[in-house]
N, C-alpha and C positions, 0 to 999 in steps of 0.2 A: 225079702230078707233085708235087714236092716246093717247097716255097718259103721263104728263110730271111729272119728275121726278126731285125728287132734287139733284144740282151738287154734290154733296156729295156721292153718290150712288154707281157711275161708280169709283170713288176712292177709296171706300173701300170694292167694290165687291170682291177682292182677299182676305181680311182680313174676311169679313165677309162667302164667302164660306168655309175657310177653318176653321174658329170657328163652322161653322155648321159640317162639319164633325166631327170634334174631339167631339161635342157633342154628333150626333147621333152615333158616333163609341165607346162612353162610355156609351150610353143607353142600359138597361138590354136588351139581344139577341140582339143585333146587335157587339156586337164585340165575333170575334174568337177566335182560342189559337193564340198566336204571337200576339197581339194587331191589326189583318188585321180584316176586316170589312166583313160581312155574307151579301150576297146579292144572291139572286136567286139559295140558295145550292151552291155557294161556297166564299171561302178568297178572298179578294181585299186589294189591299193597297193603301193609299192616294198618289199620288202624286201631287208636288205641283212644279212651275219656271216660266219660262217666256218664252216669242215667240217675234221676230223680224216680222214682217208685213208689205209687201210693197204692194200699188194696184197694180193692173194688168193695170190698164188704166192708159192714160198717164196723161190723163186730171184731175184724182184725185191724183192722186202722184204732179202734179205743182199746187193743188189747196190747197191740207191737207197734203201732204208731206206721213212721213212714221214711224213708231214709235215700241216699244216695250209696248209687256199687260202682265199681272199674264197667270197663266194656270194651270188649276188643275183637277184631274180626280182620274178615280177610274181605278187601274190596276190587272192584275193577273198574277204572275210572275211566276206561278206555271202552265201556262197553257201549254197542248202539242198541238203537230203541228196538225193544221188544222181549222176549223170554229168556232168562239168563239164570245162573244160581247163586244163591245167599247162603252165608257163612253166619254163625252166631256165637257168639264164646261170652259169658255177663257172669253176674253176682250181684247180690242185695243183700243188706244185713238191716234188718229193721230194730232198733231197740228202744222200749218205752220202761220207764222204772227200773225193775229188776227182770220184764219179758224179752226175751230175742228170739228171733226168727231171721235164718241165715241160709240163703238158695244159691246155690252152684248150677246155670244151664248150661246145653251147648246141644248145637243142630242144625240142620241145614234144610233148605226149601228154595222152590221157584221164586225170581223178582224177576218181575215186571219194571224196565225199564222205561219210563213213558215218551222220554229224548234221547237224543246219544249223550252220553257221558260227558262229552269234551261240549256242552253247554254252558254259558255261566253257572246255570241251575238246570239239574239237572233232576226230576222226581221220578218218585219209585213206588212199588208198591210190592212188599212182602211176604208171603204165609209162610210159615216154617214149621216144622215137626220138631220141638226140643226133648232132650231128656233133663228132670231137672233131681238137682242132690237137695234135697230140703232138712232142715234140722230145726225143732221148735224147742225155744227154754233146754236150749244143750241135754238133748237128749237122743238117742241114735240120729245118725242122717236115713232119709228114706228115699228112693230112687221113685220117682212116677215120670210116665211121658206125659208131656202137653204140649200146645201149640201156641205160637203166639202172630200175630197181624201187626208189617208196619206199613206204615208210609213217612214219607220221607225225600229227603234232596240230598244232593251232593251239589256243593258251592264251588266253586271256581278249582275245581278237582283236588280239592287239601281239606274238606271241612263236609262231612255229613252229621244232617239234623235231624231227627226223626221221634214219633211219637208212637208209640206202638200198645198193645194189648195180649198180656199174658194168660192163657187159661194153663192152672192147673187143677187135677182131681182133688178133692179136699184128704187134707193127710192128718189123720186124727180128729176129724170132724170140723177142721179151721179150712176155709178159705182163703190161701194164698194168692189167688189170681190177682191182675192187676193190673194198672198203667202206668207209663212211666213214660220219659222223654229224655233222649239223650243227645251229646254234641261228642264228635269225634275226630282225630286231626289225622289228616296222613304222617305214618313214621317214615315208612321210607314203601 
């Protein structure tokens, strides 16, 4: 089932997830010492940037081109080496001519942490389960799950980089999957 949204939505989805944390991270018990946010027994901290997104198929990159979206999640810079969990919160708006293609994800999955966190560099390795909101040529948004694969670092605990791989099912017969790469700074 399909449900449409107003164009307004997909535009201030990065302003409005990030208003939402800073409130629920000022809500009594939900913030730590350091101003990092209590989730599941232990600190996180918001980050927040953007991602570059190309499709993987040829025929949506000549059709919606290729674009840059917000990106925001919840991190743990304090994590040591080994099996941990990953937060995902994105958006990509692709517009070429008069075509647009505009995705809302968010999910969560195992990371592999391959150092402790408190590394200068510290790398990772992702899978996640997302649910993603897609809407082609503003027409209904369509809910499909997919998964996506990153790897990645966290730089002297205020900056993760990462290059990642989206699979989703095709939504009207387009291929949305994709790569993308993004950079993110700690908020707080």
């Amino acid at each position: 089932m399909s449900r449409s949204l107003p164009l307004s939505s997909l535009r201030s989805a990065s302003a409005v997830a990030i208003a939402a944390a800073l409130v629920l991270a000022s809500a009594s018990g939900t913030q730590a010492q350091e101003g990092r946010i209590r989730l599941f027994g232990h600190g996180r901290s918001l980050i927040a940037g953007a991602s570059f997104f190309v499709p993987s198929d040829a025929a949506t990159r000549s059709i919606y081109g290729q674009g840059f979206g917000p990106s925001l999640g919840l991190w743990s810079f304090d994590t040591h080496a080994g099996l941990g969990l990953s937060f995902d919160l994105g958006a990509h708006r692709l517009t070429q001519d008069t075509r647009r293609a505009e995705s809302i994800q968010g999910g969560l999955g195992p990371r592999w942490q391959i150092t402790d966190a408190s590394a200068a560099v510290a790398p990772y390795l992702a899978v996640r389960g997302d649910v993603y909101v897609v809407r082609l040529d503003r027409t209904d948004w369509r809910t499909k799950p997919g998964a996506n694969v990153e790897l990645g670092a966290s730089v002297l605990r205020h900056l993760v980089l990462s290059g990642r791989y989206d699979f989703v099912p095709r939504i009207d017969g387009v291929d949305v999957s994709g790569f993308s790469a993004r950079a993110a700074v700690k908020v707080f």
